[in-house]
N, C-alpha and C positions, 0 to 999 in steps of 0.2 A: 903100495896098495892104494888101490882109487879109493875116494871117500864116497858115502852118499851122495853125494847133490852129485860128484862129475860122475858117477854112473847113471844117475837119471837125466843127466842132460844128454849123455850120449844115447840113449834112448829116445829121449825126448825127442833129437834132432833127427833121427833116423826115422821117428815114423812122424814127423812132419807133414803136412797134406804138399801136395807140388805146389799150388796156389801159394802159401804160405815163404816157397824159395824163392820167389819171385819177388813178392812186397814184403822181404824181413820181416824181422819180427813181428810178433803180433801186441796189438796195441792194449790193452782190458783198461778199460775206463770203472774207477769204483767210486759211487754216490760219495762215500765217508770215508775218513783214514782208517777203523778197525777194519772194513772191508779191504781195503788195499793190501791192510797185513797179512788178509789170508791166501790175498793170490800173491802178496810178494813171497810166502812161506812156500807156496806151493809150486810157483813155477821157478825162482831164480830167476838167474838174468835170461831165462828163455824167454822173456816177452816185457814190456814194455808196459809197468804198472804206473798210473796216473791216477790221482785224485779231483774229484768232480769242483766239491766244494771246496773253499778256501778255508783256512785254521782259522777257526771261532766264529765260522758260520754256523745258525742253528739250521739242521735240514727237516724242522716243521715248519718255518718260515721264510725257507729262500724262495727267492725269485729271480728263475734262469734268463741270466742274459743272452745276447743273440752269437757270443762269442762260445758259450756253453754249450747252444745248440750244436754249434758246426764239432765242438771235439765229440760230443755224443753222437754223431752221423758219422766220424772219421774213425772212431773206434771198430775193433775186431769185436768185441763184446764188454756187452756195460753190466758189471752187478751193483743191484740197486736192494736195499729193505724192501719195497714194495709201496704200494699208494697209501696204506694206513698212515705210515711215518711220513713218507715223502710225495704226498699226492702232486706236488709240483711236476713231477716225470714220466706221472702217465700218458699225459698229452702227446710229450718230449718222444717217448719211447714207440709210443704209434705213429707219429707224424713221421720219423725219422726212420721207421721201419728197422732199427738196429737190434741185432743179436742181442737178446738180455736176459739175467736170469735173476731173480729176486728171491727172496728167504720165503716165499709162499710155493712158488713152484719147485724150488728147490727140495722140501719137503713133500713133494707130489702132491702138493695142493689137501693134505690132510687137514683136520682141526686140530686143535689143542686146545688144552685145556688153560694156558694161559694166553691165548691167542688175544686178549684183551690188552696184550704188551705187549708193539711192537718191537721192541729194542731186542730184539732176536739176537744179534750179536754175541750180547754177551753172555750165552749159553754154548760153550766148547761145543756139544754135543751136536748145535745146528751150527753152529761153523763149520766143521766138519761135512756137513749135508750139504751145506753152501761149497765146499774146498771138492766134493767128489762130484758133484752139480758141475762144477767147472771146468773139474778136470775129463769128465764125459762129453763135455760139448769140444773141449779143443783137442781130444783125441790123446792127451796123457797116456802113459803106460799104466797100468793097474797096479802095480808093486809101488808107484810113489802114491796112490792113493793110500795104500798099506801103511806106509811108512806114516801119510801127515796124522793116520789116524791113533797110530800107536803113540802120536805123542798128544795125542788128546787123551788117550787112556793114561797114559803118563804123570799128565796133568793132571787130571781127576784123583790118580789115586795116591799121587803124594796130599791132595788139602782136604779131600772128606773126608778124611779122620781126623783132621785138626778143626775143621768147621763143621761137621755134623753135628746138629742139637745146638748149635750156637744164636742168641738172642738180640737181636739189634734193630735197632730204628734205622730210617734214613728221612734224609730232608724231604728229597722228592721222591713221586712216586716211577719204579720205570725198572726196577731190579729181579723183578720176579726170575727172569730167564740165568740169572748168575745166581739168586739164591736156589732152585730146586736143583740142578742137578751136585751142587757143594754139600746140600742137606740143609743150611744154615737157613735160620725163622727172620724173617722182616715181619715185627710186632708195630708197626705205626710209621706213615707217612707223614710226616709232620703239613705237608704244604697241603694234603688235603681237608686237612683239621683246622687249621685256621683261616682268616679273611673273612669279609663280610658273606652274609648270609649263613653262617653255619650254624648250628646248634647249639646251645650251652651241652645239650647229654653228648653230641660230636667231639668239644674241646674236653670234656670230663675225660671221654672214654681216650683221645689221647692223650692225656695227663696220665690216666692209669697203664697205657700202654707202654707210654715212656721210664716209668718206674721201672717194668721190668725187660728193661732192656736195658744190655750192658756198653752198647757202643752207638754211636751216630755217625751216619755214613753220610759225607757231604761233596758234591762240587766245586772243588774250588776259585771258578769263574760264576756264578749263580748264590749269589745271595749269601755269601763264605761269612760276613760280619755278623749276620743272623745265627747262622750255623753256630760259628764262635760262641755269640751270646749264652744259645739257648741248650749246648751241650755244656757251659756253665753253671747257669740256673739247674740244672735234670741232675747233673754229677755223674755227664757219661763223657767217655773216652771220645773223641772224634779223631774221626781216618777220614783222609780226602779220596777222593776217585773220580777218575777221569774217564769217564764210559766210553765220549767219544775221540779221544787219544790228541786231544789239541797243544797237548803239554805230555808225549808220552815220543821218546829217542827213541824207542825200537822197533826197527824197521818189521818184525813178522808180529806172528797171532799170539803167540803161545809164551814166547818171551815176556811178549806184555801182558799178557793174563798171568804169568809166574806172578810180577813185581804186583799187580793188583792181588792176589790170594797173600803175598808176602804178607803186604803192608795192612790189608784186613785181619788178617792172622794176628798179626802183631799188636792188635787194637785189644785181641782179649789177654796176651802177656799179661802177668803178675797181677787182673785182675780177681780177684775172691767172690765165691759163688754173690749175688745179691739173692 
């Protein structure tokens, strides 16, 4: 009996564009490694997944080299966050005239309500948006759309019933999009709270905020010795997380957001109500 994926490639390949038998595979260039994950999830070895940026590049502060340029021109199609996160590609993305699809159009250009966070990503529900987004532009069968989305449903409803109502700080700010659709409360951004210029009533209110949360959500390239310190001082649990997957083996989306709900999950284990 065939499995999933070699049924959808046999599909896959059969409604290929002709263009396409010609210059093999198709190339998809993704800005970030999460984004890779979801076309590596979504197509297989039917296409020819690449990462823009290198591991441990931040993508609010690159700057594209001219080697960068040429793979973004040479690509079949690039998905990129958009110019909020990575305004370096808007330039890129015009100049170069290249196929592209970003987490703003992807959603058909609607608002939201955390639209004040880009880190889109780490919201299953717009990956998903991002993973049908893509699979419409290169001509996918509709049944493996079906299938990537069932295992976003899959995902959802094995951990919001383990993190719904759940209370926790993080270092930085930028998680909105993983905490609404889990259910679980981010009570205090620690790095907006401190440094110069802030408030004495700023630092009070996250002193109080930090109380009642029961875990601290950190980086652990970004300021980890701090993190350390200061989930010491507070008397909370810290979980590390790697949003932009610099330190994350698995090659798809969903695999890696398991291990990420895992290892958050696990931060409220055998703790008692505070």
């Amino acid at each position: 009996m065939w499995s999933s994926l070699q049924r959808f490639v046999l599909l896959f390949l059969m409604g290929l564009p002709a263009s396409w038998a010609d210059e093999g595979k198709p190339k998809v260039l993704a800005s970030i490694e999460p984004l890779a994950k979801i076309a590596r999830e979504l197509l297989g070895d039917s296409a020819d997944v690449e990462v823009l940026l290198p591991a441990g590049a931040n993508p609010h502060q690159y700057a594209l080299k001219i080697s960068d340029l040429a793979r973004i021109k040479s690509s079949t199609l690039l998905i990129w966050n958009g110019p909020r996160l990575e305004p370096y590609l808007k330039a890129a993305v015009a100049k170069t005239a290249v196929a592209h699809i970003n987490f703003h159009s992807s959603q058909g250009g609607k608002a939201s309500a955390l639209h004040e966070d880009p880190h889109y990503w780490l919201s299953p529900e717009r990956a998903s948006a991002m993973a049908a987004a893509m699979a419409h532009h290169l001509g996918l069968p509709e049944q493996h759309i079906q299938e990537y989305q069932l295992e976003r449903e899959a995902l959802l409803e094995r951990w919001k019933t383990r993190l719904a109502g759940k209370k926790l700080a993080v270092y930085h700010d930028g998680y909105e999009h993983l905490a609404a659709p889990f259910g679980f409360e981010v009570l205090a951004a620690v790095s907006a709270g401190e440094g110069k210029g802030i408030s004495i009533a700023k630092r009070l209110k996250l002193k109080q905020e930090l109380k009642a949360a029961s875990c601290l959500l950190a980086e652990p390239y970004s300021e980890a010795e701090r993190a350390k310190l200061l989930a010491e001082q507070e008397g909370l649990k810290l979980v590390w997380i790697d949003p932009l997957a610099h330190q994350a083996p698995e090659p798809f989306y969903h695999p890696w957001m398991e291990r990420m709900m895992s290892d958050l999950s696990g931060c409220f284990e055998d703790l008692t109500e505070r």
